[in-house]
C-alpha positions in Angstrom: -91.0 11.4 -50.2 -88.1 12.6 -48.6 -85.0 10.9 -49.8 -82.7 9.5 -46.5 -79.4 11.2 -46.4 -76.8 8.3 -44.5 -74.9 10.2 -41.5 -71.5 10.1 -41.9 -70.8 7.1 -39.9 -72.9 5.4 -42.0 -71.3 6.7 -44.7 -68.2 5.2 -43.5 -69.3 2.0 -43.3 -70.6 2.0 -47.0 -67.3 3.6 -47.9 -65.1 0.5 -45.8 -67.2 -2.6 -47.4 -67.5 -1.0 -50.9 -65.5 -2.9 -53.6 -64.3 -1.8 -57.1 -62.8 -3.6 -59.6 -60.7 -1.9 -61.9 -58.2 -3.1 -64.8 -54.5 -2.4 -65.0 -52.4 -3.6 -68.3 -55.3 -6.5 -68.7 -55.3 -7.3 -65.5 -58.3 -7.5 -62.9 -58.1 -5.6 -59.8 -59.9 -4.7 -56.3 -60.0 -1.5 -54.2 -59.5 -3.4 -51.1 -58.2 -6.6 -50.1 -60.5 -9.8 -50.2 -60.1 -12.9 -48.2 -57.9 -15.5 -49.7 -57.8 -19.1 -48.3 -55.4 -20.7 -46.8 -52.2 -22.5 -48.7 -53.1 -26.1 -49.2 -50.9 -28.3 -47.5 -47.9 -30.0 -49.5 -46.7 -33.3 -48.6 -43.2 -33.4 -46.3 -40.0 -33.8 -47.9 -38.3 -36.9 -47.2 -34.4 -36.2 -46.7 -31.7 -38.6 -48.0 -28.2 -38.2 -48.3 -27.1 -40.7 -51.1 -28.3 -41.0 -54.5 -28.7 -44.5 -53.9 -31.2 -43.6 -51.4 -33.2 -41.5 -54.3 -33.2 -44.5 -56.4 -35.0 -46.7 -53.8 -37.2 -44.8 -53.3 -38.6 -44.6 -57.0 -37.8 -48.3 -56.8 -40.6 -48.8 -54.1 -42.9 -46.5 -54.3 -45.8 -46.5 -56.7 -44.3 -42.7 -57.9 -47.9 -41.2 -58.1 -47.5 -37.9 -59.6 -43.6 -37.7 -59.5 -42.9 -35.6 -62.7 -39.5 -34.6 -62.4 -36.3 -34.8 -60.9 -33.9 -31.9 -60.7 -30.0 -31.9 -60.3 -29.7 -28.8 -58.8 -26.1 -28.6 -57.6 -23.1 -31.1 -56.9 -24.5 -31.7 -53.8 -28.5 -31.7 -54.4 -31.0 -33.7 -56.1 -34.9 -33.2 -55.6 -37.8 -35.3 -56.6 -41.1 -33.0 -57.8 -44.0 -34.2 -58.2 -46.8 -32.2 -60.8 -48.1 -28.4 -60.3 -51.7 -28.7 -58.6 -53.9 -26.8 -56.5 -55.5 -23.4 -56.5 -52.2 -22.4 -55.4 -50.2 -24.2 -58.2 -47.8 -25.6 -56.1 -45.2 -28.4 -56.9 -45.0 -30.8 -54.3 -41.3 -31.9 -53.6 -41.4 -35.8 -52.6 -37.5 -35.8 -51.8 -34.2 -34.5 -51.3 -30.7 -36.1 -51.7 -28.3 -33.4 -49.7 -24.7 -34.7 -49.5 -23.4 -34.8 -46.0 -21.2 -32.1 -45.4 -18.0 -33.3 -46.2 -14.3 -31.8 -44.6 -13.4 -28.9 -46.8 -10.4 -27.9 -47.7 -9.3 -24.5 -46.1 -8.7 -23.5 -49.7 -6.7 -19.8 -50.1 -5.4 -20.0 -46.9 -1.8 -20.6 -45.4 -1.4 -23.6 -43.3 1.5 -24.8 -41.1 3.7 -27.8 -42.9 2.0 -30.7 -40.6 -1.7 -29.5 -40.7 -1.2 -28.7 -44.6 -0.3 -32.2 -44.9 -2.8 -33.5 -42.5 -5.7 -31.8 -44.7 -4.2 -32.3 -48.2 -4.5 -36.2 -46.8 -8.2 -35.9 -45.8 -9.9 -33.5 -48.2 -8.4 -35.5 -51.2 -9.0 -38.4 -53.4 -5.7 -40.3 -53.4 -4.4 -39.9 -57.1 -0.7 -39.7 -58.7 -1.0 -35.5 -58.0 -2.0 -35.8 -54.4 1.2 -37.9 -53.8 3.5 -35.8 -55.6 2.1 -32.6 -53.1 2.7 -34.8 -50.4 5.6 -36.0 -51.0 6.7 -32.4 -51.9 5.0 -30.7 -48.8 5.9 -33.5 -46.3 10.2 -32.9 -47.1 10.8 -29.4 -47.3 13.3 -28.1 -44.9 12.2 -25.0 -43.3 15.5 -23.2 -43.3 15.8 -23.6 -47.6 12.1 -21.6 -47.5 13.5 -17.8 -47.6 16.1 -18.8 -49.8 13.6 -20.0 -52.7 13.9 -19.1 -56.3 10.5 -17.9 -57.5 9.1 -16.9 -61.1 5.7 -16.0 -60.1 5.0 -19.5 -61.3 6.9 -21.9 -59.7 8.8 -22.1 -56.7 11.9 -23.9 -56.2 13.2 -25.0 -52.4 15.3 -27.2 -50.8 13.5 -30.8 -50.0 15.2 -33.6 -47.8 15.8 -37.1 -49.9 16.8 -39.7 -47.4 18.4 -39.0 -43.8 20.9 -36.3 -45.1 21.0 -36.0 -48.7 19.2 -32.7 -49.6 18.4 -31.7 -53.2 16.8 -28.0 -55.0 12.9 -28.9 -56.7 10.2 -27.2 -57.9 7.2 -27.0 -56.0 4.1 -28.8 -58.5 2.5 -26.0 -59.5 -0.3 -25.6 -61.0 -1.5 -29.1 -59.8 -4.9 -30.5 -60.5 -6.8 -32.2 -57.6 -10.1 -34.0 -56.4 -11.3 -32.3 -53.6 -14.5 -34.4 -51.7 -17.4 -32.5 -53.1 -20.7 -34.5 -54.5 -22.1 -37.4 -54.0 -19.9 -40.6 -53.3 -21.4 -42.5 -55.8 -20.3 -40.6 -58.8 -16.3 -39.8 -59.2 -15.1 -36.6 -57.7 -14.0 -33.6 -60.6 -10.8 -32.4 -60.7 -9.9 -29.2 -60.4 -6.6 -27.2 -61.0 -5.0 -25.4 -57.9 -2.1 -22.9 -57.5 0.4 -24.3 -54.9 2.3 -21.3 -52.8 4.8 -21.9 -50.5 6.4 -18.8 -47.6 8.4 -18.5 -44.7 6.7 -16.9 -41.7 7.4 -18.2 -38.1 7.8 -21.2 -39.6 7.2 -23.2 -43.0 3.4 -21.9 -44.7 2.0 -23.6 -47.3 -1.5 -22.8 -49.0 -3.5 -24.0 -52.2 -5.5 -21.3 -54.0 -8.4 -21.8 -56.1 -8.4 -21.0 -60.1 -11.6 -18.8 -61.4 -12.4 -22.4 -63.5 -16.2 -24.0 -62.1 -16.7 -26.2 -64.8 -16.3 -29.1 -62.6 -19.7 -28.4 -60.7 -21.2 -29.0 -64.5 -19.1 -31.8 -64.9 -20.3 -33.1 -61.0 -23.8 -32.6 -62.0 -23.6 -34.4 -65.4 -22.5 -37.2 -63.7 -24.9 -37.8 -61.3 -27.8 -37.0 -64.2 -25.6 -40.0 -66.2 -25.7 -42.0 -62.9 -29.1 -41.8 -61.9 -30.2 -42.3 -65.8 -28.0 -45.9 -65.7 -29.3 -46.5 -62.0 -33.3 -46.3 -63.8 -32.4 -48.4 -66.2 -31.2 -51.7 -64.7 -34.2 -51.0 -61.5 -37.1 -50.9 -64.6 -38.1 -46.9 -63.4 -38.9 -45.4 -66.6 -40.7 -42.2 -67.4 -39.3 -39.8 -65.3 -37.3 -36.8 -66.6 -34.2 -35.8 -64.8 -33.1 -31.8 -65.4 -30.4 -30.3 -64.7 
């Protein structure tokens, strides 16, 4: 009997639908791709925007599945629920994102009125925010080029009542609380560098110091917060990470 010899379309074929599995460092391969199924579905992410909202919402639901909640940054908290699937997915339930509050236009100079316009705004009031007010809001623009400065401090001339004007040091380095978790948890204080210069008119600018510890700071506090919240609503069993 004559053995069949496949044409070389046929061939082709044979060669296009053929699959081989071969091994890599312990690991299973094919030749060719293979159909994969689609990605189960997750549940949507409800989005709140205070950690009190987070906390009612463990409060009233049954939490099926909820395994973890992770402080990720100042500004966001998430709510997972446990790996499952073929895909081994982690469902997020939901999201505390802080609104967006009005930042600071930090390491960059500012006119005298809209420095103290944004010092006002972007600040928790505290005995340092009213000394730089105090400071920025009566310094007489001609005194600016005649400053004495040490590369540290700067000293100019200030107004002190209708007519009386006195030589001070600007408050330098001064440590502030800039708007920047959530409001239910007290705002970390940083320390600033506080520049002063004479342009067209009076410039004043805060600069930022290399020091980030208050973001771990912010997110201990919310983790302390949220831990205190679970206690006194009866929601127990839920890990927070951070």
């Amino acid at each position: 009997m004559n053995e069949i010899v496949p044409s070389d379309a046929v061939k082709a074929i044979q060669d296009s639908v053929r699959t081989d599995l071969i091994h890599i460092d312990g690991e299973e391969y094919t030749t060719r791709p293979v159909f994969s199924p689609p990605t189960e579905s997750l549940p949507e992410t409800l989005i709140v925007h205070t950690l009190n909202g987070l906390v009612q919402f463990l409060a009233r639901e049954n939490r099926p599945g909820i395994e973890l909640i992770h402080v990720k940054n100042p500004g966001q908290v998430y709510v997972y629920g446990a790996i499952e699937g073929r895909n081994q997915k982690r469902p997020c339930y939901l999201a505390a994102e802080m609104f967006g509050s009005k930042s600071f236009p930090f390491d960059s100079w500012q006119d005298q009125e809209m420095f103290v316009i944004c010092a006002q705004t972007s600040f928790v009031a505290s005995n340092e925010r009213a000394k730089l007010l105090a400071f920025a809001g009566n310094i007489i623009d001609e005194a600016v080029s005649n400053q004495a400065d040490d590369g540290v401090s700067q000293k100019v001339s200030t107004r002190k009542g209708v007519s009386l004007v006195g030589a001070e040091k600007a408050p330098n380095p001064i440590r502030l609380q800039p708007y920047r978790t959530f409001p239910e948890v007290d705002q970390p204080a940083s320390d600033y560098v506080f520049r002063l210069r004479k342009k067209d008119g009076v410039e004043m600018a805060l600069f930022k110091t290399a020091d980030n510890r208050w973001e771990l700071e912010a997110i201990n506090s919310i983790k302390d917060y949220l831990e205190m919240m679970f206690a006194a609503g009866g929601i127990a069993g839920i890990p927070i990470i951070s």
